[in-house]
N, CA, C and O atoms as a Maestro MAE file, in Angstrom:
{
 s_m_m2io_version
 :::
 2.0.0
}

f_m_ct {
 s_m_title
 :::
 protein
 m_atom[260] {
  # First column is atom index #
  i_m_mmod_type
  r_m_x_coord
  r_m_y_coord
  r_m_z_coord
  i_m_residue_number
  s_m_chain_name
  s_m_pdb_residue_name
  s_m_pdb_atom_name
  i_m_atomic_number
  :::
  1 25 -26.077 67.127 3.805 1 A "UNK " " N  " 7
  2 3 -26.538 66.723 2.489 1 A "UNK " " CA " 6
  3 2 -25.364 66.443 1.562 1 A "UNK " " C  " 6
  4 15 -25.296 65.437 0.855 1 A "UNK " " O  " 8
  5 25 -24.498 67.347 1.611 2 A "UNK " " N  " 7
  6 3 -23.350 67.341 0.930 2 A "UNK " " CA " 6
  7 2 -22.336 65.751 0.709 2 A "UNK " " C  " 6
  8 15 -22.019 65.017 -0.227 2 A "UNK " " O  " 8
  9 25 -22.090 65.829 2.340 3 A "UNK " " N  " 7
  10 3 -21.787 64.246 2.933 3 A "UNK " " CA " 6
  11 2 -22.340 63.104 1.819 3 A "UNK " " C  " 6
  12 15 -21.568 62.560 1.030 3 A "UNK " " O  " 8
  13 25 -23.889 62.799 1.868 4 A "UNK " " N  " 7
  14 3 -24.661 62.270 1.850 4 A "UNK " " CA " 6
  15 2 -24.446 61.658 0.386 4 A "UNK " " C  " 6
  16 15 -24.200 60.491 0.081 4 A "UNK " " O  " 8
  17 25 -24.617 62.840 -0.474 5 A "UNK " " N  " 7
  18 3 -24.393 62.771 -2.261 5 A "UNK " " CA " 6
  19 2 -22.789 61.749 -2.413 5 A "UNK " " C  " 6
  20 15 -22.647 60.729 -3.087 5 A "UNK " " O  " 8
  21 25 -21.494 62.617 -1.335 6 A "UNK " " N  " 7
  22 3 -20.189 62.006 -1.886 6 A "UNK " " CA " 6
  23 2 -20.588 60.488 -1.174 6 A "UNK " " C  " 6
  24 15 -20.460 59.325 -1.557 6 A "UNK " " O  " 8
  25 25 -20.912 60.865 -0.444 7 A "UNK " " N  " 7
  26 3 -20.567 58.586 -0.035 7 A "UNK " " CA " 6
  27 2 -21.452 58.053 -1.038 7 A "UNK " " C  " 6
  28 15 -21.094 56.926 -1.382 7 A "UNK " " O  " 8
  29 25 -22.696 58.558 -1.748 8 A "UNK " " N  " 7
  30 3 -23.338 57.428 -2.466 8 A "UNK " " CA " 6
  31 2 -22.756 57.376 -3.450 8 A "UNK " " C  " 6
  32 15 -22.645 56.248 -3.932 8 A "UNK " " O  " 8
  33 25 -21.942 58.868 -4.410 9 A "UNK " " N  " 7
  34 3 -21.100 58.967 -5.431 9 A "UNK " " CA " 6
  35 2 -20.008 58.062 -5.493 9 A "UNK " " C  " 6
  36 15 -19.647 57.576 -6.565 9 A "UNK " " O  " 8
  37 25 -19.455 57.803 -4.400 10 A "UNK " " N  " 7
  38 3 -17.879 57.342 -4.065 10 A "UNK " " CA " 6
  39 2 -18.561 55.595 -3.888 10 A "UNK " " C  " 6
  40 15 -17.995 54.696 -4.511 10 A "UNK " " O  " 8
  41 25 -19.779 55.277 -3.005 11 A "UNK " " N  " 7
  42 3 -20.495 53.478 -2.820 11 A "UNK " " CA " 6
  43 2 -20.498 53.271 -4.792 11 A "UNK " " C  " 6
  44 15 -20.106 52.367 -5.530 11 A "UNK " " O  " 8
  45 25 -21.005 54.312 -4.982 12 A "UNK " " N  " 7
  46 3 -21.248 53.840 -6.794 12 A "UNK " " CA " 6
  47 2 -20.171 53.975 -7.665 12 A "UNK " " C  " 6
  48 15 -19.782 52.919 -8.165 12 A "UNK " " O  " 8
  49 25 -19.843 54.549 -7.842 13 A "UNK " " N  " 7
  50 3 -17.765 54.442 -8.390 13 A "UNK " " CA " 6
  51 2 -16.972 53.510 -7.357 13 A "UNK " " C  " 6
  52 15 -15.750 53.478 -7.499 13 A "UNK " " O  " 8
  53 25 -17.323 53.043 -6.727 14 A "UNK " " N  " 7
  54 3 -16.558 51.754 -6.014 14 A "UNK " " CA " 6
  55 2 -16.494 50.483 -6.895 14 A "UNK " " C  " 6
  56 15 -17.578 49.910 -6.998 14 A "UNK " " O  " 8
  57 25 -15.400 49.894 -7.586 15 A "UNK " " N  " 7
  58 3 -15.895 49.033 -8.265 15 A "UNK " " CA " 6
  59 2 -14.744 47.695 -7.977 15 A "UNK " " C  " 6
  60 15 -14.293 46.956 -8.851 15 A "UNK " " O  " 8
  61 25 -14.467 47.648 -6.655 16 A "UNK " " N  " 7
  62 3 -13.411 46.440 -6.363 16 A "UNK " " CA " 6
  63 2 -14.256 44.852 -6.056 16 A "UNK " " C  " 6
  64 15 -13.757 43.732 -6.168 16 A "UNK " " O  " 8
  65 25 -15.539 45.174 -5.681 17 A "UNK " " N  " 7
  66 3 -16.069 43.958 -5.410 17 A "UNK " " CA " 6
  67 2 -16.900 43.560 -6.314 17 A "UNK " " C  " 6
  68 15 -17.690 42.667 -6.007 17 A "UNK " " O  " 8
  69 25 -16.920 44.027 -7.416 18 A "UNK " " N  " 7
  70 3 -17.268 43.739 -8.850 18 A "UNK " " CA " 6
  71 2 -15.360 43.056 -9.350 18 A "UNK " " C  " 6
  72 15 -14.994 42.156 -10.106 18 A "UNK " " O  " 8
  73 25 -14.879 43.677 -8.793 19 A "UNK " " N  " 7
  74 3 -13.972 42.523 -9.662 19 A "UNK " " CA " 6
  75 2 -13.635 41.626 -8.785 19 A "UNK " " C  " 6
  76 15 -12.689 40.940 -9.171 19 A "UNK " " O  " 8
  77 25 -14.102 41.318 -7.588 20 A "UNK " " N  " 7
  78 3 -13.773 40.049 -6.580 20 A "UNK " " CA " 6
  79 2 -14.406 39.644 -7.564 20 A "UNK " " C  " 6
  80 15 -13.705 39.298 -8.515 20 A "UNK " " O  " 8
  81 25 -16.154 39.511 -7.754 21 A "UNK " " N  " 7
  82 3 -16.845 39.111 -8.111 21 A "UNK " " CA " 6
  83 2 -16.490 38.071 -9.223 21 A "UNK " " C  " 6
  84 15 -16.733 36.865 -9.164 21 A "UNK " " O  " 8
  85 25 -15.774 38.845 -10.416 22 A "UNK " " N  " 7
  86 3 -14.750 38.389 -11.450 22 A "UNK " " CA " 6
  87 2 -13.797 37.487 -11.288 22 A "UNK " " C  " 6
  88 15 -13.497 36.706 -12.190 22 A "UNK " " O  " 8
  89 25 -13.397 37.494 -10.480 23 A "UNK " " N  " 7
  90 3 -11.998 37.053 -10.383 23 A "UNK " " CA " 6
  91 2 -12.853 35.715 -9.835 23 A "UNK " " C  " 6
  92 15 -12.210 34.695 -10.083 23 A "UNK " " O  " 8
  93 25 -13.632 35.545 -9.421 24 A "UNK " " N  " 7
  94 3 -14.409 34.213 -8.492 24 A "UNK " " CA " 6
  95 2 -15.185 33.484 -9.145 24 A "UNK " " C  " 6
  96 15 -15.417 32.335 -8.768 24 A "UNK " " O  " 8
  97 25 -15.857 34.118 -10.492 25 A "UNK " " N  " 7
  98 3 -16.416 33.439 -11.573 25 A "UNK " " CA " 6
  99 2 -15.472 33.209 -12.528 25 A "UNK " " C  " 6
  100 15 -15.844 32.300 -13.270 25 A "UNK " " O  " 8
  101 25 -14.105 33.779 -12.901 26 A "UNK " " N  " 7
  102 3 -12.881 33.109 -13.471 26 A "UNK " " CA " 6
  103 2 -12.504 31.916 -12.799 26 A "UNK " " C  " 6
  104 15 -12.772 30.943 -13.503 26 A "UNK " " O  " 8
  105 25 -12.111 31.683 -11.971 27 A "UNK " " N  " 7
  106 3 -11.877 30.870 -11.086 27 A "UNK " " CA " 6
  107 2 -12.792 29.532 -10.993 27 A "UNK " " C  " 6
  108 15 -12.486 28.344 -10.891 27 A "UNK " " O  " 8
  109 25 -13.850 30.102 -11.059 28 A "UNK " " N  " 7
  110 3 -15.216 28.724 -11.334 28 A "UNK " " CA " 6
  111 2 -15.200 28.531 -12.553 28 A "UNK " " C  " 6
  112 15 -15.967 27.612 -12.838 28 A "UNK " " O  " 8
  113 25 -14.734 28.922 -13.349 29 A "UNK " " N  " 7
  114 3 -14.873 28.653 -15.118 29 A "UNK " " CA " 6
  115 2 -13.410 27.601 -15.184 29 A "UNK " " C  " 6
  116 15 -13.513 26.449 -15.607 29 A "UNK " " O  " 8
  117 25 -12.378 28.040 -14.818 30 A "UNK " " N  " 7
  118 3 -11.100 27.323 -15.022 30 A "UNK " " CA " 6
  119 2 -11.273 26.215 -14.162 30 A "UNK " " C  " 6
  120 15 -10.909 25.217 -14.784 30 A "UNK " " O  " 8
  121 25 -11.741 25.853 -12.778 31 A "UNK " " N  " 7
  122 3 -11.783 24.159 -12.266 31 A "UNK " " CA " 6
  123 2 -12.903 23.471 -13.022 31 A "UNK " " C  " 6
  124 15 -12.680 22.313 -13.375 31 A "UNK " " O  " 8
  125 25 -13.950 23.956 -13.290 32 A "UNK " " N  " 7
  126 3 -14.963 23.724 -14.046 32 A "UNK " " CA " 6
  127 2 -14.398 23.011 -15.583 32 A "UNK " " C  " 6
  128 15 -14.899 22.107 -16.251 32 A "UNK " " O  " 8
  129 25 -13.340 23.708 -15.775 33 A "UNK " " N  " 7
  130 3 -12.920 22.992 -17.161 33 A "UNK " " CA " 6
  131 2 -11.794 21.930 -16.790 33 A "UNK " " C  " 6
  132 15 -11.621 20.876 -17.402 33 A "UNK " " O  " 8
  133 25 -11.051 22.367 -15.692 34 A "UNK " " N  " 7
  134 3 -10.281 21.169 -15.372 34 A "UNK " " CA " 6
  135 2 -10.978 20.396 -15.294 34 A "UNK " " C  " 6
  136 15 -11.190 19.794 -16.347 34 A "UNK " " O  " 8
  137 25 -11.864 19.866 -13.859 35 A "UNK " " N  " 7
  138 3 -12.506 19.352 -14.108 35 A "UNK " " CA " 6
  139 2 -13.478 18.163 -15.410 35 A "UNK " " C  " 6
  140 15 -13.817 16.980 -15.384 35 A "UNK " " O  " 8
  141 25 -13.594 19.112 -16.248 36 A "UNK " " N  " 7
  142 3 -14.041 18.531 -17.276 36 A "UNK " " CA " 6
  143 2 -13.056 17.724 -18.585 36 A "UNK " " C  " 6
  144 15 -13.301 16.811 -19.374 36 A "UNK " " O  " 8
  145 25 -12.073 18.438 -18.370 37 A "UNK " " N  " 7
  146 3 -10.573 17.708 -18.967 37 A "UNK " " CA " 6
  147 2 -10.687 16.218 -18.364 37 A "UNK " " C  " 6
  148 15 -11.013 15.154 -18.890 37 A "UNK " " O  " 8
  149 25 -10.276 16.571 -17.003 38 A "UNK " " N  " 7
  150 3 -9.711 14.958 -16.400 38 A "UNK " " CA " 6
  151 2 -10.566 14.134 -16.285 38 A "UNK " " C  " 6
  152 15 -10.136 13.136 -15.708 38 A "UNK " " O  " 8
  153 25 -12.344 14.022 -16.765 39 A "UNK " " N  " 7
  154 3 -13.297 13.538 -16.676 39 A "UNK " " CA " 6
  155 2 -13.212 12.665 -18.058 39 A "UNK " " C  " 6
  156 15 -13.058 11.446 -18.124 39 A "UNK " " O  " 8
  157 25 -13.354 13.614 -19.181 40 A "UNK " " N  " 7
  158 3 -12.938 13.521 -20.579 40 A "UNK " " CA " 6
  159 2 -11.632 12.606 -20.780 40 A "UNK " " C  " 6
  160 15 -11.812 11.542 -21.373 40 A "UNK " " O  " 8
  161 25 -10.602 12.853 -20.433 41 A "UNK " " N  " 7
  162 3 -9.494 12.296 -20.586 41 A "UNK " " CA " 6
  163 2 -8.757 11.313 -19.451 41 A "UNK " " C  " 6
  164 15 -7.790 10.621 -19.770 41 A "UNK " " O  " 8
  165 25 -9.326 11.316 -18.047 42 A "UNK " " N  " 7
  166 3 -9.094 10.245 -17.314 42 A "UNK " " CA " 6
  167 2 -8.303 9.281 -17.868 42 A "UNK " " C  " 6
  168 15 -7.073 9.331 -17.901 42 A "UNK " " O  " 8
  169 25 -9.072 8.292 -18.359 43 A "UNK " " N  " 7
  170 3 -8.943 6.860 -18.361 43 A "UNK " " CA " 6
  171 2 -7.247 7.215 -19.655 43 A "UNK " " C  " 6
  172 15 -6.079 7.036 -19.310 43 A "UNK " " O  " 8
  173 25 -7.689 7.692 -20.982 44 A "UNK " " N  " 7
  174 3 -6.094 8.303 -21.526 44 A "UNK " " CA " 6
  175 2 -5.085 8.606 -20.984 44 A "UNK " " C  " 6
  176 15 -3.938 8.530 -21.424 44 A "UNK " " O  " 8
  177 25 -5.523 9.047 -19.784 45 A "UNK " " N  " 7
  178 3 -4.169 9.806 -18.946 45 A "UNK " " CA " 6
  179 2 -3.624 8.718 -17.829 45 A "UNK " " C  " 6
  180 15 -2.594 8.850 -17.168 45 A "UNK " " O  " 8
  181 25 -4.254 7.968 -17.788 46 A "UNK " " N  " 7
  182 3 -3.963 7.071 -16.572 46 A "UNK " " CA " 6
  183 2 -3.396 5.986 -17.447 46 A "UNK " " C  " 6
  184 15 -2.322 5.563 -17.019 46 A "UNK " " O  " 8
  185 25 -3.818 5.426 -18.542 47 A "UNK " " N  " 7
  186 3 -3.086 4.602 -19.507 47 A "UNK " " CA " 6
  187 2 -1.982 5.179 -19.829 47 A "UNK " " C  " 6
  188 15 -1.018 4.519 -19.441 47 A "UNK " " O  " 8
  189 25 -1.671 6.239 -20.434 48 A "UNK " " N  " 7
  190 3 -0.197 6.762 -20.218 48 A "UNK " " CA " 6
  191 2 0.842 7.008 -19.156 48 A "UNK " " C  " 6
  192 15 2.002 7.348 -19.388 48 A "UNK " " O  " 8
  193 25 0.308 6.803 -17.962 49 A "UNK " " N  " 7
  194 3 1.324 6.832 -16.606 49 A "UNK " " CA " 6
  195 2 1.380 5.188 -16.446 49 A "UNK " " C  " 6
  196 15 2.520 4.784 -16.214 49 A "UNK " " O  " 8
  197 25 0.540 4.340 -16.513 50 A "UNK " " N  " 7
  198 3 0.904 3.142 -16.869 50 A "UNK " " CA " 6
  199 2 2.283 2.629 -17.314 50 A "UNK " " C  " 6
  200 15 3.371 2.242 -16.888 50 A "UNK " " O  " 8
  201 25 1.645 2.839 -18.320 51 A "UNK " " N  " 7
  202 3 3.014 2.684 -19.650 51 A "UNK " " CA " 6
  203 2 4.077 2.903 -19.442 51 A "UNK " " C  " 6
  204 15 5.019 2.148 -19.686 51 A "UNK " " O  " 8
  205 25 4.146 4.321 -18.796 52 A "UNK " " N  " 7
  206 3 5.267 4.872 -18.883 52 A "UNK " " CA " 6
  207 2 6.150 4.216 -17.335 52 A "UNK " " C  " 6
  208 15 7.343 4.128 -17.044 52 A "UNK " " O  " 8
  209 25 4.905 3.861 -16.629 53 A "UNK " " N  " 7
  210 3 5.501 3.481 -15.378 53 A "UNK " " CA " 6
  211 2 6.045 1.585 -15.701 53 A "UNK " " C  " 6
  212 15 6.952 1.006 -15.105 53 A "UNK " " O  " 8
  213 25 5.521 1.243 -16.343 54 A "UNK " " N  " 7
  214 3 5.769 -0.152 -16.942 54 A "UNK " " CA " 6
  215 2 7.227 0.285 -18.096 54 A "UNK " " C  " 6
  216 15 8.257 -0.386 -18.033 54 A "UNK " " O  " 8
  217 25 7.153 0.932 -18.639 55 A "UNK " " N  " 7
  218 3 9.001 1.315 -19.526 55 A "UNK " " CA " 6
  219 2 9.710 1.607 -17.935 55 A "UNK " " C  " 6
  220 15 10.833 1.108 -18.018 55 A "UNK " " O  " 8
  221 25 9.604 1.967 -17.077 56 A "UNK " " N  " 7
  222 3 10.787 2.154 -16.019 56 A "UNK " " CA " 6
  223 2 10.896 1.428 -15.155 56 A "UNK " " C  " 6
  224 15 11.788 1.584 -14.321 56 A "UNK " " O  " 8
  225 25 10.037 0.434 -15.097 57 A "UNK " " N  " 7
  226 3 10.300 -1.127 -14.313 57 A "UNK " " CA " 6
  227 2 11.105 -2.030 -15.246 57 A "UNK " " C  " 6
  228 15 11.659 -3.028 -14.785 57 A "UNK " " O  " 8
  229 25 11.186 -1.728 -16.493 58 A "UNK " " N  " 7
  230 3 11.722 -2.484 -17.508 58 A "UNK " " CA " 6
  231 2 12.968 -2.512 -17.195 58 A "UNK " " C  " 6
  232 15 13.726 -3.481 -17.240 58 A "UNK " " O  " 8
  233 25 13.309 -0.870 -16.701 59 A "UNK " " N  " 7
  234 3 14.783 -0.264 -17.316 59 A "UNK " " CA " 6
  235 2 15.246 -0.587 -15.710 59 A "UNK " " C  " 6
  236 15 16.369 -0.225 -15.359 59 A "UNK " " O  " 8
  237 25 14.584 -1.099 -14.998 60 A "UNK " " N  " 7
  238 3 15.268 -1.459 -13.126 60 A "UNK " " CA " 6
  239 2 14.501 -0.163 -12.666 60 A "UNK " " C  " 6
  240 15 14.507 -0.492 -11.480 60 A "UNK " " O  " 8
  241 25 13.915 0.918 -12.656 61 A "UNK " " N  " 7
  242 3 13.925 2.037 -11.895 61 A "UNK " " CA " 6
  243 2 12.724 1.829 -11.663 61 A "UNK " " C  " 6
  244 15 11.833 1.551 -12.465 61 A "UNK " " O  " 8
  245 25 12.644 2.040 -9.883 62 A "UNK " " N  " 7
  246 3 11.443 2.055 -9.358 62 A "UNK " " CA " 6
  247 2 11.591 2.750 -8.119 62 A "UNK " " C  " 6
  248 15 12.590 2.959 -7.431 62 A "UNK " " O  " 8
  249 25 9.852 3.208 -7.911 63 A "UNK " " N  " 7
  250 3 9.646 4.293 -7.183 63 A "UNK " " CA " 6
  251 2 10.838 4.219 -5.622 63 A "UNK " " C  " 6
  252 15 11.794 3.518 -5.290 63 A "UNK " " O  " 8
  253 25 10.100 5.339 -5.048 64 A "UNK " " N  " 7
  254 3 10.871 5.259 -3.850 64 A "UNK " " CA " 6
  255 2 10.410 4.863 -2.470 64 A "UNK " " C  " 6
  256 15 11.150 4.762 -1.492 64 A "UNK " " O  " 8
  257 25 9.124 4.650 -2.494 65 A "UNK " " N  " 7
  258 3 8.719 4.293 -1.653 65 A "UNK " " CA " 6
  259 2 8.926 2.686 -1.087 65 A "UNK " " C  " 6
  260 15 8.392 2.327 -0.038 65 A "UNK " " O  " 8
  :::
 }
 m_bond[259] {
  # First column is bond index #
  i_m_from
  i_m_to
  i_m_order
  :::
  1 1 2 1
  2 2 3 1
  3 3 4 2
  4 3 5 1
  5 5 6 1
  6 6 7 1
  7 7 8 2
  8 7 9 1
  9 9 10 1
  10 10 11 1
  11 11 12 2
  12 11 13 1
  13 13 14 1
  14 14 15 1
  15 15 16 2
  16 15 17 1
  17 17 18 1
  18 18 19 1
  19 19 20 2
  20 19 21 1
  21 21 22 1
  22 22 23 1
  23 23 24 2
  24 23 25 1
  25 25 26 1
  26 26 27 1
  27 27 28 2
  28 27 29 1
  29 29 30 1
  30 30 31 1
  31 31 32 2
  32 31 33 1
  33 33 34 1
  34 34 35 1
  35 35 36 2
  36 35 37 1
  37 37 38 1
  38 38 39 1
  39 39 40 2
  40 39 41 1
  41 41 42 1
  42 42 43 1
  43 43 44 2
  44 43 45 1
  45 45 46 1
  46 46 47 1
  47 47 48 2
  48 47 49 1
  49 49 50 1
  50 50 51 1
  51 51 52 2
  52 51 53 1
  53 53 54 1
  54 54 55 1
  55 55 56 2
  56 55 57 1
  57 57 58 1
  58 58 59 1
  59 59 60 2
  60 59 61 1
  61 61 62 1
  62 62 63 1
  63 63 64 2
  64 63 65 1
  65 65 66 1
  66 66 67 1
  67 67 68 2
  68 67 69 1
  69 69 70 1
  70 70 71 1
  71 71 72 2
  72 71 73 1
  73 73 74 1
  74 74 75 1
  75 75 76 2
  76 75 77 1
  77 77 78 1
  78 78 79 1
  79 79 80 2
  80 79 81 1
  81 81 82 1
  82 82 83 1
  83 83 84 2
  84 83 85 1
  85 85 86 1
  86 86 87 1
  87 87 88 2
  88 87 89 1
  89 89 90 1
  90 90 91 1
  91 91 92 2
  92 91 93 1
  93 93 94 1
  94 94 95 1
  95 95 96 2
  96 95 97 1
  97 97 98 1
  98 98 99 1
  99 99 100 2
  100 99 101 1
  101 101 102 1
  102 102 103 1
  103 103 104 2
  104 103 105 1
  105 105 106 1
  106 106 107 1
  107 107 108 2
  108 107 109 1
  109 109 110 1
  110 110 111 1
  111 111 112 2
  112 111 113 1
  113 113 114 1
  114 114 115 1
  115 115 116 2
  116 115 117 1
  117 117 118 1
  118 118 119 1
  119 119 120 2
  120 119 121 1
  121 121 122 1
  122 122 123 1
  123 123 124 2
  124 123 125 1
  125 125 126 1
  126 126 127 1
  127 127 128 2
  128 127 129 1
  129 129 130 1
  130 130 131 1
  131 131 132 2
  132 131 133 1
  133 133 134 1
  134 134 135 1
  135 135 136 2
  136 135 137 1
  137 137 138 1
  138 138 139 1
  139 139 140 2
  140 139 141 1
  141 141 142 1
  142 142 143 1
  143 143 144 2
  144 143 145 1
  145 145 146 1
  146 146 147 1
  147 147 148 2
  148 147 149 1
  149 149 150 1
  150 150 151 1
  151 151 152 2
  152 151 153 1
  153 153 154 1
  154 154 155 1
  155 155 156 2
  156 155 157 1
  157 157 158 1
  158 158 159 1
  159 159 160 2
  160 159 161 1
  161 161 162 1
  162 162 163 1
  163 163 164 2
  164 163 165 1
  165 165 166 1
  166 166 167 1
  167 167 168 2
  168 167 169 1
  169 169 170 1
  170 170 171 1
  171 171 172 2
  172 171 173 1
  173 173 174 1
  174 174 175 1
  175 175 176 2
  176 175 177 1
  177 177 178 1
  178 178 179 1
  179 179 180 2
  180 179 181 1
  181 181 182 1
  182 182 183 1
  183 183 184 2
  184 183 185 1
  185 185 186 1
  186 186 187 1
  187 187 188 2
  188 187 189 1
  189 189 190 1
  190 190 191 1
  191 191 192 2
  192 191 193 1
  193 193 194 1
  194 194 195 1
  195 195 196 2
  196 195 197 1
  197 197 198 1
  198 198 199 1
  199 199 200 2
  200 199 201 1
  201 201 202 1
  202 202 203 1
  203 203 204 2
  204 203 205 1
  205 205 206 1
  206 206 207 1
  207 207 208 2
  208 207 209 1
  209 209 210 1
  210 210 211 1
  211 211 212 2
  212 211 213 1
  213 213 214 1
  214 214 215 1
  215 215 216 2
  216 215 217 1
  217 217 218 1
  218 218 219 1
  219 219 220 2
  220 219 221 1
  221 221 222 1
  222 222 223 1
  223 223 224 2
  224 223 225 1
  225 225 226 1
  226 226 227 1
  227 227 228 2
  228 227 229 1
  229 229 230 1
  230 230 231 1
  231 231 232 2
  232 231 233 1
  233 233 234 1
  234 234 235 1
  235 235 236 2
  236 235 237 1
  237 237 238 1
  238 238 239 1
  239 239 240 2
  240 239 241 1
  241 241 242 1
  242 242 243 1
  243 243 244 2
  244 243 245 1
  245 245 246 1
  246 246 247 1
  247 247 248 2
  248 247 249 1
  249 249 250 1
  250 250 251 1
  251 251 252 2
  252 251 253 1
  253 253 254 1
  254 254 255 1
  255 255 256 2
  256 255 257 1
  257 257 258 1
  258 258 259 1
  259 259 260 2
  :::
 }
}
């Protein structure tokens, strides 16, 4: 009986897969917003690598491939 009480005491004060748990819904919250950044801002962000890639063809410098 004794046994019985500490393992359910010790299963219920166990609290590491409550913070997997956490750490996995952090994780879905932060790509979730990336996500939602580069959706939002795409087309801005790709016009600025443009640009910037058009000023360094200007200046002679080009990729390496």
């Amino acid at each position: 009986m004794i046994f019985l009480t500490t393992s359910m005491r010790r299963f219920f004060q166990d609290d590491e897969g409550a913070t997997a748990v956490e750490y996995g819904v952090m994780i879905a919250l932060i790509i979730a917003a990336v996500i939602a950044i580069v959706i939002l801002l795409g087309d801005q962000i790709q016009e600025a690598f443009e640009s910037f890639s058009d000023e360094l063809a200007e200046l002679g410098i080009t990729g390496g491939g």
